[in-house]
C-alpha positions in Angstrom: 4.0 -5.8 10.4 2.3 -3.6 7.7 0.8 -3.9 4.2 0.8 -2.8 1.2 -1.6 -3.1 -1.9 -1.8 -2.5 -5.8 -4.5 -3.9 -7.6 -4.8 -4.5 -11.8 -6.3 -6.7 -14.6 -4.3 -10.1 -15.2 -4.3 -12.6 -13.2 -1.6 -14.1 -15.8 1.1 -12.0 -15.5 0.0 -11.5 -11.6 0.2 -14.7 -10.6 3.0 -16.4 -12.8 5.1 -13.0 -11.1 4.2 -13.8 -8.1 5.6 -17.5 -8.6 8.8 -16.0 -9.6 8.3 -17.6 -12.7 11.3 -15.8 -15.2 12.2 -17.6 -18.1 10.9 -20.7 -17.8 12.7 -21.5 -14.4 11.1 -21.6 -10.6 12.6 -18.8 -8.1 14.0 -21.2 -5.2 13.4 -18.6 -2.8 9.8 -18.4 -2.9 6.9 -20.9 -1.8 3.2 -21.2 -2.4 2.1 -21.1 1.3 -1.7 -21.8 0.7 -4.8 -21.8 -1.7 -8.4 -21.4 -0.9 -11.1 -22.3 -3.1 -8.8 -23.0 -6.2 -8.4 -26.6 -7.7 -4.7 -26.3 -8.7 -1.4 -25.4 -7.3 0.3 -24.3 -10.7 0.3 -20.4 -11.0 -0.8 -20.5 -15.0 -3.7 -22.5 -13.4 -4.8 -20.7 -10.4 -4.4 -17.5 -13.5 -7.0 -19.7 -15.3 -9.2 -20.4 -12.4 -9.7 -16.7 -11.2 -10.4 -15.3 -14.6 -13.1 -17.0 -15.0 -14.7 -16.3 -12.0 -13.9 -12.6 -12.4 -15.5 -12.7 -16.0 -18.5 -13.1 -14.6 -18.6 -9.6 -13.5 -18.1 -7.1 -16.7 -18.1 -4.0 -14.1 -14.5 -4.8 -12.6 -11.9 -4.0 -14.7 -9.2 -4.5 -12.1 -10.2 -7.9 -10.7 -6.9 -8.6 -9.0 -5.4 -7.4 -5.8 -2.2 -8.0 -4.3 -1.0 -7.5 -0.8 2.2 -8.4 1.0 2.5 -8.4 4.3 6.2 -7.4 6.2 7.5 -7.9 9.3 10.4 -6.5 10.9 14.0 -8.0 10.1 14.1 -8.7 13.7 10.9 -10.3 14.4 11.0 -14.1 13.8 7.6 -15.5 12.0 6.7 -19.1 11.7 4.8 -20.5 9.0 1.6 -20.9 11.0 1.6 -17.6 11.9 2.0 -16.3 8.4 -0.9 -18.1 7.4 -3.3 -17.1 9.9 -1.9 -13.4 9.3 -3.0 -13.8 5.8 -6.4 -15.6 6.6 -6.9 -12.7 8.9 -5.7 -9.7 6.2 -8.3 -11.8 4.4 -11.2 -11.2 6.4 -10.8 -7.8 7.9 -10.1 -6.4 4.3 -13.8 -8.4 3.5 -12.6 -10.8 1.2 -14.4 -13.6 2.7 -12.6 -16.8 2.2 -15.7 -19.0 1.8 -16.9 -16.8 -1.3 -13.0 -15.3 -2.5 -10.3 -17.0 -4.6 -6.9 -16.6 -2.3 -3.0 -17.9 -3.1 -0.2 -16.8 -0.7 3.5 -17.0 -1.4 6.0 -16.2 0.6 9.7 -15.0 -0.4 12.9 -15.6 1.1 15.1 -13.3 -1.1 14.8 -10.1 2.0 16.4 -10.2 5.4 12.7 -9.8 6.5 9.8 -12.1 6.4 7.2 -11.6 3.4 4.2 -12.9 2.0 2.1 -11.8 -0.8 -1.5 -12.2 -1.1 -3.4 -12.9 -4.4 -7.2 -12.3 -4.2 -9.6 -12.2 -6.9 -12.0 -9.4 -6.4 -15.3 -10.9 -7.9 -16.4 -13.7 -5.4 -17.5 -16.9 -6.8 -21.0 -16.2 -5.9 -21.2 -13.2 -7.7 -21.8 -10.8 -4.8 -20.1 -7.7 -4.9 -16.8 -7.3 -5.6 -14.2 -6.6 -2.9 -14.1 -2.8 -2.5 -10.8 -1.2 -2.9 -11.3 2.4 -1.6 -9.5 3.7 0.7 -6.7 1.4 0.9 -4.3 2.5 2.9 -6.0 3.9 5.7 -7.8 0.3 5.4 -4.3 -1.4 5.5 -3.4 0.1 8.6 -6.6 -0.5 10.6 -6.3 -4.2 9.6 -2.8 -4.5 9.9 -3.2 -3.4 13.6 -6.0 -5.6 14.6 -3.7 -8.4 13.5 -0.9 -7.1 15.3 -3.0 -7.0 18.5 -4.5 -10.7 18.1 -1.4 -12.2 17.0 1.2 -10.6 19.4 3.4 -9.4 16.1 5.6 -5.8 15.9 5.1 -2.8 13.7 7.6 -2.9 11.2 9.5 0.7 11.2 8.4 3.2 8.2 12.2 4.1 7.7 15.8 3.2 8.9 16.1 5.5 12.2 19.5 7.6 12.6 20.7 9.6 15.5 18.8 12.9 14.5 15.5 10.3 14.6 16.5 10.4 18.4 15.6 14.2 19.1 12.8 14.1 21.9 10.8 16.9 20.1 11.0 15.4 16.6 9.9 12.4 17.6 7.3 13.7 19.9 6.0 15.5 16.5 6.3 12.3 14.3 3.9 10.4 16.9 1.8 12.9 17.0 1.2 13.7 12.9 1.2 9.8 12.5 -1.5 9.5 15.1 -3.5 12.0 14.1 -3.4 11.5 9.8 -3.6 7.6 10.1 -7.2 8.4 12.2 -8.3 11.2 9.9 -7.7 8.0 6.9 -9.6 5.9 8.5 -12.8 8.1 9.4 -14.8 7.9 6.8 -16.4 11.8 6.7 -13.2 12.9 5.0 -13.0 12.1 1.3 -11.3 15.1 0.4 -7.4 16.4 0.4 -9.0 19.8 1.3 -10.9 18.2 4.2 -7.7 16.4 5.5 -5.8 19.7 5.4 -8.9 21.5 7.6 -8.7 18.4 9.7 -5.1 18.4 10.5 -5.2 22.0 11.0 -8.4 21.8 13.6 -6.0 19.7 15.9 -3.0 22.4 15.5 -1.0 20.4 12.8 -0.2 22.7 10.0 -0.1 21.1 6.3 2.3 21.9 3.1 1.6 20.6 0.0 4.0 20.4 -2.8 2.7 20.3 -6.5 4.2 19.7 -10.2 4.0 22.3 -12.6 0.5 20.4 -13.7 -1.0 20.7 -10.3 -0.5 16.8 -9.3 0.6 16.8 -5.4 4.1 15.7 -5.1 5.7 15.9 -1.5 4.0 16.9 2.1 5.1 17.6 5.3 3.5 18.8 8.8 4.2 21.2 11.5 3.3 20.8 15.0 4.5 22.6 18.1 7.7 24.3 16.2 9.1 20.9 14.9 8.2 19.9 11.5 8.2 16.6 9.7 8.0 15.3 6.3 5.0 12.8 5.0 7.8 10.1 4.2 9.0 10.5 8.2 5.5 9.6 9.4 4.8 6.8 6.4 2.6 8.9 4.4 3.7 9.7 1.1 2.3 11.9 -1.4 0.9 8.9 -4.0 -0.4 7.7 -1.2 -3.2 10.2 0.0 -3.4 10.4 -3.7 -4.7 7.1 -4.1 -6.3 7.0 -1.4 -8.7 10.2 -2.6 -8.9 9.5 -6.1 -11.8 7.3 -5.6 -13.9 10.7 -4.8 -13.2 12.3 -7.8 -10.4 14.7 -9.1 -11.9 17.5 -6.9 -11.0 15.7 -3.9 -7.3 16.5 -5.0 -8.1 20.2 -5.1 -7.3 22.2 -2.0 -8.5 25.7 -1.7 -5.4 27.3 -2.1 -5.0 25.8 -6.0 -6.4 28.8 -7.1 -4.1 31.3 -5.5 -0.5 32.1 -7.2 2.2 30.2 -6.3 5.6 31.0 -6.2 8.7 28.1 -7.2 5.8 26.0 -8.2 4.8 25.0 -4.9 1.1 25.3 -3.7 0.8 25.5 0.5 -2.1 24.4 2.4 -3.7 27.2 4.4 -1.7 26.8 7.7 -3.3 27.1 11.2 -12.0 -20.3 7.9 -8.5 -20.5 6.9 -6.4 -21.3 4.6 -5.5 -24.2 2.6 -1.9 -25.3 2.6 -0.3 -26.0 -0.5 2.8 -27.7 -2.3 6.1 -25.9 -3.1 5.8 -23.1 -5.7 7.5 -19.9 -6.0 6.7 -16.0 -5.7 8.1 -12.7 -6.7 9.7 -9.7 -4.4 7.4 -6.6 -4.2 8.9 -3.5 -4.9 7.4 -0.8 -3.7 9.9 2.0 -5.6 8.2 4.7 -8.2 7.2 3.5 -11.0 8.9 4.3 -14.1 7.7 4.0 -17.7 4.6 3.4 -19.2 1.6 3.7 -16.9 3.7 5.7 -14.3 1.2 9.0 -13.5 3.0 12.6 -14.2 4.1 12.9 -10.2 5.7 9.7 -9.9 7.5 10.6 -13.6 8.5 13.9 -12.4 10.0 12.3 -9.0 11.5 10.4 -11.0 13.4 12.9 -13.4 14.1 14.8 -9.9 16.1 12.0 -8.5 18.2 11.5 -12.1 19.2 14.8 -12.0 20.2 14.8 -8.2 22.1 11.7 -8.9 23.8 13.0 -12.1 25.2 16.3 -10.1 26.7 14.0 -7.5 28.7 12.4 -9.9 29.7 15.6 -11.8 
C-alpha cells in the first residue's frame, strides 16, 4: 500500500471530482465508503459543509487535502479493511476524526484497489489546521505503520523487468530507498543541500539535474559502483521539491548552484472510525505531470521533453 497527496482551495470542484460527478451523470464505478462529522451524503453538500468550517480560518488558503490510498493489483482488500486503513491514514497524518471533516470514495475503474480521502484541513473546533509539510516522507511513515497493524503489502514503485533482477542493482535500490526515505523523515534536514551532505555521509553519491532556470528536474544515486535513478527508488524530482519548499526557496539551492555547469546540468558534490455511508461515486487520481495552467516550469519542461521524444519516434 502507499499514498499519495495534493492539497488545494475548493472543496466544490474537489469533492463533486471525487464523486465522479461529469456531466450531470454518477460514475458507476465509484462509491462513497464513509463520512465523519458531515450531515449529508451528496458531494455538492458535503462541498457546502466543509467550506464553511474552513472559512472560519482566513490563514489557510488550501483547506482541502486529498489522499488515495493503493494496494497492489494482487492484494485482495475488503471493504472493512479499507475503512479502517483510511481511519488510520486519518489519525497518523493528525487529522483527528473527532475534530476533522472526512469523506472516502473508493474506485473500481483500476485493476488495483483505491480509495481517496477528502479532509478538510481547518477542524471544526478551530484548532490548528492540519499541517501539510513534509508530505511525503509523512506518507511513507504512516503508510508503513498501517501496513504493519493491518497485515497489508507495499505496493511496487514500478513494473519490475528482468534487468530489475541484477543482484547488485537491487542491492543498491534497497539501499538508496532505505537510506533517503529515513533522511525524509528526520526532521534536522529541511534542506536539498542537507539531504545531498546526508546521502553522501553514508557513501551514496547524489546528481542533480536542473532546467535552464535552475528548478531540479531528474536525480539519481550512486552506491558501491551501481547507480540508480530517483524514479527506481520512488523518489522523484517534484517530490523532494515539494517536500522542501515549505523551508523556503534556499532549501532548493545546493552548493554547487553557483559553480558553471556544462549541458545545463548542475551535480551535487559527490563523495474512532468512520461512518459508513450510502452509494455515491468518486474520481481516478492521476498522478501524471501536470500540464497547463498552474503546472510549475520543471513539470512544463518534462513535459515538452517527452513531446519531443515522442515526436522523433514517430518520424
Amino acid at each position: 500500500m502507499i499514498a499519495k497527496t495534493v492539497t488545494g482551495s475548493d472543496f466544490t470542484g474537489a469533492l463533486t471530482y471525487g464523486a465522479g460527478l461529469r456531466a450531470g451523470r454518477p460514475n458507476e464505478k465509484s462509491e462513497l465508503l464513509s463520512v465523519a462529522n458531515v450531515g449529508s451524503q451528496d458531494a455538492h453538500q458535503i462541498a457546502a459543509e466543509m467550506a464553511a468550517v474552513a472559512s472560519m480560518s482566513g490563514r489557510i488558503q488550501q483547506p482541502v487535502w486529498h489522499t488515495i490510498l493503493s494496494w497492489s493489483p494482487d492484494e485482495k482488500v475488503n471493504r472493512e479493511q479499507k475503512l479502517r486503513a483510511a481511519a488510520r491514514y486519518c489519525e497518523l497524518m493528525g487529522a483527528d476524526l473527532g475534530r476533522h471533516q472526512v469523506a472516502v470514495y473508493e474506485h473500481r475503474d483500476k485493476d488495483h484497489a483505491h480509495v481517496h480521502i477528502y479532509i478538510n484541513r481547518v477542524p471544526m473546533d478551530g484548532g490548528p489546521a492540519l499541517r501539510t509539510d513534509q508530505n511525503y516522507a509523512r506518507n511513507v511513515v504512516a503508510t508503513r505503520q498501517i501496513r504493519k497493524e493491518l497485515g497489508m503489502a507495499e505496493l511496487p514503485s514500478r513494473r519490475q523487468t528482468t534487468r530489475d533482477l541484477d543482484p547488485g542493482k537491487e542491492a543498491t535500490r534497497g539501499h538508496v530507498r532505505d537510506v533517503l526515505t529515513a533522511a525524509l523523515a528526520n526532521p534536522a534536514i529541511q534542506s536539498l543541500d542537507q539531504l545531498v551532505t546526508h546521502l553522501r555521509e553514508r557513501e551514496i553519491e547524489t546528481t542533480l539535474k536542473r532546467d535552464g532556470k535552475g528548478v531540479l528536474v531528474g536525480t539519481s544515486f550512486r552506491y558501491q559502483e551501481s547507480s540508480v535513478k530517483g524514479t527506481d527508488v520512488g523518489v522523484k524530482a517534484k517530490q523532494l521539491r515539494d517536500h522542501f519548499s515549505p523551508f523556503g526557496r534556499e532549501a532548493l539551492r545546493t552548493a554547487d548552484q553557483g559553480q558553471p555547469r556544462a549541458t545545463g546540468l548542475a551535480a551535487a558534490p559527490t563523495g474512532a472510525g468512520l461512518l459508513p455511508g450510502d452509494d455515491g461515486a468518486l474520481l481516478s487520481f492521476e498522478d501524471g505531470p501536470a500540464e497547463g495552467p498552474g503546472a510549475d516550469d520543471a513539470q512544463q519542461n518534462e513535459n515538452e521533453l517527452r513531446r519531443k521524444k515522442r515526436r522523433r519516434r514517430h518520424h
